[in-house]
C-alpha positions as CSV (number, residue, x, y, z in Angstrom):
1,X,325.4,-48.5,-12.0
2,X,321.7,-48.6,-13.0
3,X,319.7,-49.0,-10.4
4,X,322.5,-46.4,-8.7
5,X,321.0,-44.0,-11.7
6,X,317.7,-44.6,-11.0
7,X,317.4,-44.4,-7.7
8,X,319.6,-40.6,-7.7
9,X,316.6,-39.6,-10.3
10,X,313.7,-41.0,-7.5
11,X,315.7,-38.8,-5.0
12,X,315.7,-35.8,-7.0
13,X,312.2,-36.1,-7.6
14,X,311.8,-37.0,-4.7
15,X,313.6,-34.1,-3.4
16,X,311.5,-31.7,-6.0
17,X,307.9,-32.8,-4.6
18,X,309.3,-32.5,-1.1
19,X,309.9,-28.8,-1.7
20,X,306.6,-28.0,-4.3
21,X,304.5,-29.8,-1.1
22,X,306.2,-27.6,1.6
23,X,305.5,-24.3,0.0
24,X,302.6,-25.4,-0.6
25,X,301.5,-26.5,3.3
26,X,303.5,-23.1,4.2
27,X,301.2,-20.9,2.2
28,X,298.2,-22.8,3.2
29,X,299.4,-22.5,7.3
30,X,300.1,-18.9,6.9
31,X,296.8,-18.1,5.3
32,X,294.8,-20.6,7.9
33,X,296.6,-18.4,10.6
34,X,296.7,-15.3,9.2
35,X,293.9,-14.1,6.5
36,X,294.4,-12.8,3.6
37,X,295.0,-13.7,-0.1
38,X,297.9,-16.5,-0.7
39,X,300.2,-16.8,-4.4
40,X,302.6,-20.0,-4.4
41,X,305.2,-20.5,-7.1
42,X,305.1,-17.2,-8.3
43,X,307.6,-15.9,-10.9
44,X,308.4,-12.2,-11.7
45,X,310.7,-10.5,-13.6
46,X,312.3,-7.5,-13.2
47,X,311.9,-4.7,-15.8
48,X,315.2,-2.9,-15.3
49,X,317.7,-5.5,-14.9
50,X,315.9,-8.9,-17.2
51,X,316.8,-10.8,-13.6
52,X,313.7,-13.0,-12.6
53,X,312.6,-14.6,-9.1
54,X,310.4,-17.3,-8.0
55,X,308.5,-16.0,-4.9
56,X,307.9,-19.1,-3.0
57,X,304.9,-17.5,-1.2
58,X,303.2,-14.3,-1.3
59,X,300.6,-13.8,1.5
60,X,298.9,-10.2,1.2
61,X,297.8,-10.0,4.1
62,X,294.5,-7.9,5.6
63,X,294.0,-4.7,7.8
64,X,297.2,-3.4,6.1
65,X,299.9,-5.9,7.5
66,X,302.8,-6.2,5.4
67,X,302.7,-8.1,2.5
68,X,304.5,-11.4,3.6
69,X,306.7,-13.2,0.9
70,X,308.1,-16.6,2.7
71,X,311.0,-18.7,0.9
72,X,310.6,-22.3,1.8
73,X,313.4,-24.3,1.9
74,X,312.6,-28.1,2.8
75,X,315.6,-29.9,4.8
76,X,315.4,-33.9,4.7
77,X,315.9,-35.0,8.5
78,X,319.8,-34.1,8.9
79,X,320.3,-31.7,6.9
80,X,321.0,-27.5,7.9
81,X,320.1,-24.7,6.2
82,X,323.4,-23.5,5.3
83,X,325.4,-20.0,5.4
84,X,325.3,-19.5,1.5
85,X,321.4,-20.2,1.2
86,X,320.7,-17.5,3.8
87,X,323.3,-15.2,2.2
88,X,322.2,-15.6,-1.0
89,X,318.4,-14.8,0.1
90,X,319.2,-11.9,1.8
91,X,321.8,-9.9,0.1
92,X,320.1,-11.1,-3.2
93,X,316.4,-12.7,-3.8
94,X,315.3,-10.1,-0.7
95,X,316.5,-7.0,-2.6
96,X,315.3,-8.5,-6.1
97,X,311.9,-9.2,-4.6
98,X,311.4,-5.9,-3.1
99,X,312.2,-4.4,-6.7
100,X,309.8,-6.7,-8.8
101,X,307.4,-5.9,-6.3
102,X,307.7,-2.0,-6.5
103,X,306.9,-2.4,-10.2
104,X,303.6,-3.4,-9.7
105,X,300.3,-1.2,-9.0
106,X,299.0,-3.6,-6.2
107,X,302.5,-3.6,-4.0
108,X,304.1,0.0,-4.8
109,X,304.4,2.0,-1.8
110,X,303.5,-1.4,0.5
111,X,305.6,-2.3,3.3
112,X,307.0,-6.1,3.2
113,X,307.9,-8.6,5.7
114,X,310.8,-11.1,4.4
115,X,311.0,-14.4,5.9
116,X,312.8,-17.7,5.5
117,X,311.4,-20.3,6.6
118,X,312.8,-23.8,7.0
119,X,311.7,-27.5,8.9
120,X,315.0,-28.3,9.9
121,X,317.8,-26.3,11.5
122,X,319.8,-23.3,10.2
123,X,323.6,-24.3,10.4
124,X,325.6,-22.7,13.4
125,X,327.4,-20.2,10.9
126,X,324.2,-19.4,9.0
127,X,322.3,-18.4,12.2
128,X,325.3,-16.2,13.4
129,X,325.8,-14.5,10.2
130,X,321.5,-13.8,10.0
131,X,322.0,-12.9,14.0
132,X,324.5,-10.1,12.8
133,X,321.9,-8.4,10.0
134,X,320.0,-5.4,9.9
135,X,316.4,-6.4,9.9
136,X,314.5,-3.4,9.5
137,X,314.6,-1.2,6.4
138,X,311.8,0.8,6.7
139,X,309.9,0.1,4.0
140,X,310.3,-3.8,4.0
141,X,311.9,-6.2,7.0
142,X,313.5,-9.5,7.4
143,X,313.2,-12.5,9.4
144,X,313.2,-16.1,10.1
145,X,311.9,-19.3,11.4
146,X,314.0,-22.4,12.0
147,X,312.6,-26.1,12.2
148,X,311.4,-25.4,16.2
149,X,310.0,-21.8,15.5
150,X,307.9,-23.4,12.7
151,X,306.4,-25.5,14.8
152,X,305.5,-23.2,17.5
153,X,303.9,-21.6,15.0
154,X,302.1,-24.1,13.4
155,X,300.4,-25.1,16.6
156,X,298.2,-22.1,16.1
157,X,296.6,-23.3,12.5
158,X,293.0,-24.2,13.0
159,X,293.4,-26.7,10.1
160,X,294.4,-30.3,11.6
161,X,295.1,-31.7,8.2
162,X,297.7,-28.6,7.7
163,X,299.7,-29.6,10.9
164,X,299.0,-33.2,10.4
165,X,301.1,-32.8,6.9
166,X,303.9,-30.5,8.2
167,X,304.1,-33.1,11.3
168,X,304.2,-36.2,9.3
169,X,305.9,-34.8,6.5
170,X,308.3,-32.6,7.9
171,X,308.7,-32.7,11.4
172,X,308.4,-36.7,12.1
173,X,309.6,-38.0,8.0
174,X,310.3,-41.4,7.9
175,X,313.9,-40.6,7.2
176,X,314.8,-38.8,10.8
177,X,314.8,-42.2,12.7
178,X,318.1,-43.1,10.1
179,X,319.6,-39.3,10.7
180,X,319.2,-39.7,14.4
């Protein structure tokens, strides 16, 4: 029972550094690629409503793109971004987000581009409920990247540790020779 304990606490740590370093090699791919000025972990609250969000990563971007806000979600070999994650970002942190955001001087009046962003898969219902959505609301849009469109995309980072990381860590983890 003990060493059942400890080893459930490893895993969640575990599982809590996987997710800290994956926002963290996001935000640093996204700004490698992109430009601009990158927040990770950041935390707002709204005024109106008390709720509070964790913005995963907020990429301000240059010439007057969108300001892009990413939420990570790190997927252990196996494992599927499931229906209720993408419902819950969408109908709810996307919305909240937008809000908090609108509240301060540097974002009001800035158009936003929501995106979640996963290594692994999106489950089968997941990907045909997202399929279904409106992704343009004028003023901000939404949108996403699976396991195989992150990669695509990480092919254009002129940082080799950056894709070295997301490849080793992410892509090719120890743990997706015992999934497969």
């Amino acid at each position: 029972y003990r060493v059942m304990t400890a080893l459930t606490k490893i895993e969640g740590a575990a599982a809590n550094i996987r997710g800290a370093l994956f926002e963290l090699a996001i935000g640093n791919l996204v700004k490698d690629i992109e430009g601009g000025y990158l927040i990770t972990g950041l935390t707002r609250k709204d005024y109106s409503s008390g709720r509070s969000a964790e913005i995963d990563v907020l990429l301000d971007r240059p010439n007057g793109a969108p300001v892009l806000l990413l939420e990570c979600k790190a997927k252990i070999p196996g494992a599927r971004v499931s229906l209720e994650e993408v419902k819950k970002w969408y109908a709810d942190r996307v919305p909240l987000i937008f809000t908090i955001l609108g509240q301060d001087s540097r974002y009001y009046g800035r158009n936003c581009r929501f995106e979640f962003w996963s290594n692994g898969p999106f489950d089968k219902a997941a990907k045909a409920w997202l399929d279904k959505q409106e992704t343009d609301f004028g003023s901000f849009s939404v949108g996403w990247k699976d396991g195989t469109a992150l990669k695509s995309y990480s092919n254009a980072a002129k940082s080799g540790s950056i894709r070295k990381t997301l490849k080793e860590h992410y892509f090719l983890h120890p743990l997706a020779k015992l999934a497969a």
